[in-house]
C-alpha positions, 0 to 999 in steps of 0.5 A, spaced: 314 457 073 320 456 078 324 450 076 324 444 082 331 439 083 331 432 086 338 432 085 342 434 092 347 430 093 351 431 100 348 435 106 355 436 111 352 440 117 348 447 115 350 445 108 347 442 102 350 440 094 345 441 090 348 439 082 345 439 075 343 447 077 342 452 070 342 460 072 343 460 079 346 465 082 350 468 089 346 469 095 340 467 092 334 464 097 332 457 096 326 453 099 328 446 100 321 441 101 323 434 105 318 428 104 313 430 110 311 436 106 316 441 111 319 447 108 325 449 110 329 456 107 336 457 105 340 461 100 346 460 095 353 461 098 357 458 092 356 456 085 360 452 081 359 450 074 352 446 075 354 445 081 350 450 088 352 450 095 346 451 100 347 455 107 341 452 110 338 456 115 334 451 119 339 445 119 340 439 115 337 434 120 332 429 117 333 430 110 333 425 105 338 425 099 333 422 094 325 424 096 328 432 097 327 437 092 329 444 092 326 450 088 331 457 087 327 463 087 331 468 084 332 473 089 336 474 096 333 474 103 328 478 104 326 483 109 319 486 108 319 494 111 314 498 115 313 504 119 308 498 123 314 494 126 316 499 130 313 496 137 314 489 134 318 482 136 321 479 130 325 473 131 332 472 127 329 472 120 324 478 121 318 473 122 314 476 127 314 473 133 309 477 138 302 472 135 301 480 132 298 481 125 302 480 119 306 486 117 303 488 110 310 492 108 311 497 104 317 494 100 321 488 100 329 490 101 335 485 100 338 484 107 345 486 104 344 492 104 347 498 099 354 500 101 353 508 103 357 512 098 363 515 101 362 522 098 355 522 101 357 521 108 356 526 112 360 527 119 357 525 126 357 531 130 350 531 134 351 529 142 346 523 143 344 523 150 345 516 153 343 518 161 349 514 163 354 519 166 360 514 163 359 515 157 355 522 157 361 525 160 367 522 158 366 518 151 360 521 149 357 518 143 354 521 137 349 521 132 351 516 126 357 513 130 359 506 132 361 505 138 362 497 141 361 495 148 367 490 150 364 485 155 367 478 158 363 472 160 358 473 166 358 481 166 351 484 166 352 487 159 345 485 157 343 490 163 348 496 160 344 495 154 337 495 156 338 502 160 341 505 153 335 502 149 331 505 154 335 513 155 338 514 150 335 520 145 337 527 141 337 533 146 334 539 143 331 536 137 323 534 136 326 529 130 323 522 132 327 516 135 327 509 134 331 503 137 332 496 133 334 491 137 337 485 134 340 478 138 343 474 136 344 466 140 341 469 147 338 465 152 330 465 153 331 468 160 335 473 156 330 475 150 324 474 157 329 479 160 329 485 154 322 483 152 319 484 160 324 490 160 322 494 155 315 493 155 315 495 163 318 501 161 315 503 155 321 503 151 317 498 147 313 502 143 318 506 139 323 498 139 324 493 134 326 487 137 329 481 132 330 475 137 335 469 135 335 465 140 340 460 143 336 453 140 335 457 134 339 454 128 346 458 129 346 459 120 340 463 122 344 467 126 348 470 120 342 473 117 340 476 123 344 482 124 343 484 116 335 484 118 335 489 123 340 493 119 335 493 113 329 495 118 334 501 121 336 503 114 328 504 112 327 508 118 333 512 118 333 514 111 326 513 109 322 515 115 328 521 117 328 518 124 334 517 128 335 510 129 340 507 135 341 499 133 343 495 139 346 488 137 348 483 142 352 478 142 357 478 135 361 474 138 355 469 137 355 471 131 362 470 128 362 463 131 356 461 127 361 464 121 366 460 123 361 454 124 360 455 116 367 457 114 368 450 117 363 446 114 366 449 106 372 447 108 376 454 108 382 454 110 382 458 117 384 465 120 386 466 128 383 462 132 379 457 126 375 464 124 375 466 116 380 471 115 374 474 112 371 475 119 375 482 118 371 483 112 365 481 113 364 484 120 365 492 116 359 489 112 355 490 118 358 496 122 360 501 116 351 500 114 352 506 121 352 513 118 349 519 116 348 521 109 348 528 107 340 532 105 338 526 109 334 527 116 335 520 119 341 517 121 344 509 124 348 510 130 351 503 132 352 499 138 354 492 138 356 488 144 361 483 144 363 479 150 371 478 150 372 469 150 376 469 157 377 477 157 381 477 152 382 484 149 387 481 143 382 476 141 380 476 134 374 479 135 374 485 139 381 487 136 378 487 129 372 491 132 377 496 134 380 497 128 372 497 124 368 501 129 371 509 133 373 507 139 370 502 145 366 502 151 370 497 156 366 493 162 370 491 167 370 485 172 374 487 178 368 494 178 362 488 178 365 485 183 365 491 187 358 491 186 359 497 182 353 498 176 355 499 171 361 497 171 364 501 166 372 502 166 373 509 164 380 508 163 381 504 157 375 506 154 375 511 148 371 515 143 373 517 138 368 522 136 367 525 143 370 531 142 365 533 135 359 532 139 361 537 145 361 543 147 357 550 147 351 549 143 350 541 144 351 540 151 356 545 156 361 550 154 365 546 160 365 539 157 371 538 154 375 541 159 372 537 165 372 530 161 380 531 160 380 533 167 376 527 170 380 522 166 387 526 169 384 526 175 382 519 176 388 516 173 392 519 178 387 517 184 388 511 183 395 511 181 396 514 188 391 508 190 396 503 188 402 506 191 398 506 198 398 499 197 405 498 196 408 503 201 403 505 206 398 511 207 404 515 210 409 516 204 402 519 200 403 527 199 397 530 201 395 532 193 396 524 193 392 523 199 386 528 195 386 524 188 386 517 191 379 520 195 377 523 189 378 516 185 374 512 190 368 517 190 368 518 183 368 509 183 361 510 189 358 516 185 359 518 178 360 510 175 356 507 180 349 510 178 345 504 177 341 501 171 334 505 172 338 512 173 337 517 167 341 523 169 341 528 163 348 531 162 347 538 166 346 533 172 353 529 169 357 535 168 354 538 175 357 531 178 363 532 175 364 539 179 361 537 185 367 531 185 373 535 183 371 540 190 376 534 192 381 536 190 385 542 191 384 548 186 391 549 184 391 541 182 386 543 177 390 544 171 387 542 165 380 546 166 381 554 163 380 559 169 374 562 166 371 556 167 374 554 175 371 562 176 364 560 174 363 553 177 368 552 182 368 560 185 375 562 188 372 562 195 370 555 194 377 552 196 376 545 194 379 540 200 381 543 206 
């Protein structure tokens, strides 16, 4: 019989101080029951002596002191696992939200997760084809990474995850799919939007959505990340499927952190952010990976947008230093109406070079990519110079570069959110683009390679 306590002594925001506690223990879920008989949850985040501090996942409005009572439960939070929620909407604390039937789980985990072992980790080195040609082509993302999207305000990243919701896949395997989609303090409009989109498409039925909205309380937010990985790790490493896991927005959701960290009186990092944000976002990307014998896998991509695009802000600068590389969404391309807006430039993966090549996607991979980013950068270096200076101190290999950077913007970048090209169509694009440029400007590709898909007598620019 679980002990009740009427003995709660401050509530400050989402906290509450419970006192004369016995056995009470970190991270422990607890129901609170206010005097009108609602129900509310929360979890231990501190004890001290006989005293406990409450995170309330519903907020602390309208609870009364003396006629509260308060229940420990013995256990942490809680998500109830099934091969059945693929196709189903949760919302932030995995209840469903879809007015389908209850989910009978197979089992019920703690949300915490187990750290994987180090030693039983296994390399990402399997090509995942996400059918957008800037990441395929140029910072390819491979099975069990974690590759983050940096966004600012107002950019259509919303629209950029969709479509990899919706593309993304294993080339060359039968091994099944899963998508787990896990956000946090978006708007109405926003969860219509992903929910109508994926359920027009079809990309529903192989999705778990986990949706905490906006109105939703903030503390809730901290759960909600946790609860679509716990889902992931289930498929993954149980039901051997390949499990890509979007989650959008963490900037969000390092706010409801420091919201809490606020609360407890913390001494602040940069910005007012715990200086455990460093620590607490790892607890989040390192459940990403491959685990040696294992036929699943968790490939991440979290979305963050950047407060007033700042790349130093303590969010995506911790991010980088967490995840292998960037995905970077540029303002100046969508106000060129370029979709997706993707700067190919600044953007890196750091394992594009273990899921390229003969066997995974194309012998001439690694050489055109290096040659497109060289080819790109000098286009539109030679851009900035016509602007300075004028078209006429442009050399004509100048002049070839800066054609080929404003193609390579119209054609390659600009495909649009609904296009899916396989990489055979990337890779063959990328060629068709470097007919611009003059053969002899083509170092970086090998000959063999130049003989085969761009013939001797094909000279490139005139």
């Amino acid at each position: 019989m679980l002990k009740e306590y009427k003995t709660v002594t401050e509530v400050v925001g989402p906290l509450m101080v419970v006192e004369g506690v016995e056995g009470v223990k970190y991270e422990e879920l607890v129901e609170i029951e206010l005097k009108n008989g609602e129900k509310r949850r929360g979890r231990v985040l501190e004890v001290n002596g006989d005293k406990a501090m409450v995170q309330l996942f519903e907020g602390g409005s309208g609870i009364n002191l003396k006629s509260t009572s308060v229940k420990f439960l013995g256990r942490p939070l809680e998500l109830g696992v099934s091969i059945d929620m693929i196709g189903r909407i949760f919302d932030g604390l995995g209840r469903p939200k879809d007015n389908g039937p209850k989910i009978i789980p197979d089992k019920k985990v703690d949300i915490n997760g187990v750290p994987i072992n180090p030693v039983s980790r296994d390399y990402p080195n399997e090509f995942i084809q996400t059918g957008i040609s800037c990441i395929d082509g140029l910072n390819t993302l491979v099975r069990g990474q974690k590759l983050p999207i940096f966004s600012g305000s107002g950019l259509p990243h919303n629209q950029v995850a969709a479509q990899i919701a919706r593309q993304a896949n294993v080339v060359g395997t039968d091994t099944k799919f899963a998508v787990v989609f896990g956000a946090m303090g978006i708007t109405f409009e926003e969860a219509q939007f992903f929910i109508d989109d994926f359920t027009k498409t079809g990309a529903i039925d192989r999705a778990v959505l986990f949706m905490n909205l906006a109105d939703d309380p903030a503390i809730e937010r901290i759960a909600t990340p946790r609860m679509a990985l716990t889902c992931a790790e289930y498929l993954a490493f149980e039901k051997d499927m390949h499990v890509l896991v979007i989650l959008t927005d963490m900037t969000t959701y390092a706010e409801a952190l420091r919201e809490t960290s606020a609360a407890r009186k913390e001494v602040p990092g940069r910005r007012g952010y715990p200086g455990y944000l460093y620590t607490d976002l790892s607890t989040i990307y390192e459940r990403a990976g491959r685990i040696k014998g294992r036929e699943g896998s968790i490939t991440q991509i979290p979305i963050l947008t950047m407060p007033e695009d700042d790349i130093t802000h303590p969010i995506p600068d911790l991010t980088g230093y967490i995840t292998e590389g960037q995905i970077i969404l540029s303002r100046d391309l969508y106000k060129r109406g370029i979709e997706p807006p993707i700067n190919v430039v600044p953007s890196l993966s750091r394992l594009k070079d273990k899921g390229i090549g003969k066997g995974k996607t194309r012998e001439d991979h690694a050489d055109t990519m290096n040659q497109l980013f060289a080819a790109y950068t000098s286009g539109r270096e030679a851009r900035e110079l016509a602007t300075i200076l004028g078209e006429s101190a442009l050399t004509d290999a100048d002049k070839a570069f800066a054609k080929f950077a404003e193609a390579f913007d119209e054609k390659y970048v600009n495909q649009g959110y609904y296009n899916n090209r396989s990489i055979i169509e990337t890779l063959d694009l990328g060629w068709e683009l470097l007919r611009i440029i003059p053969r002899t400007e083509l170092k970086r590709i090998r000959d063999e390679y130049l003989d085969k898909y761009l013939p001797v007598d094909d000279k490139g620019a005139e």
